[in-house]
Phi, psi and omega in degrees: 000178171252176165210032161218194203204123156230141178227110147267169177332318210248311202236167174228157174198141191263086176234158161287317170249148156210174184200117179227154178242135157259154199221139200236130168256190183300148162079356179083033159286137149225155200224149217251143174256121163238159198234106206229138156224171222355109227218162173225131188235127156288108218204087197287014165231003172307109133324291213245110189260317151341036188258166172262359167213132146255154147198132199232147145247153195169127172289345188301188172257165198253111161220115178267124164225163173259141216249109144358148189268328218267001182248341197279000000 
């Protein structure tokens, strides 16, 4: 099973570790880095939903939960 949920603007993703940073670019915009490992991704043009490292960026928003022990 997992254990976070993550949703950016284009994709959901199902993983065991994450890791997000926000980060300031150029012009004072800033943009989130994530980092999902053994992660399942939702991509209805993906062939392989199944990987063991992501990593995205996106100025969009960002939302990570922790999926309850008691649902898993």
């Amino acid at each position: 099973m997992f254990r976070y949920v993550v949703e950016t603007e284009r994709r959901f993703y199902l993983a065991n570790d994450v890791k997000l940073e926000a980060r300031d670019a150029d012009g004072g915009r800033t943009y989130f880095e994530i980092e999902l490992g053994d992660a399942w991704v939702w991509d209805m043009y993906r062939p392989a939903r199944f990987v063991s490292s992501v990593r995205v960026v996106t100025f969009k928003d960002v939302n990570v939960e922790e999926i309850p022990e008691k649902e898993m």
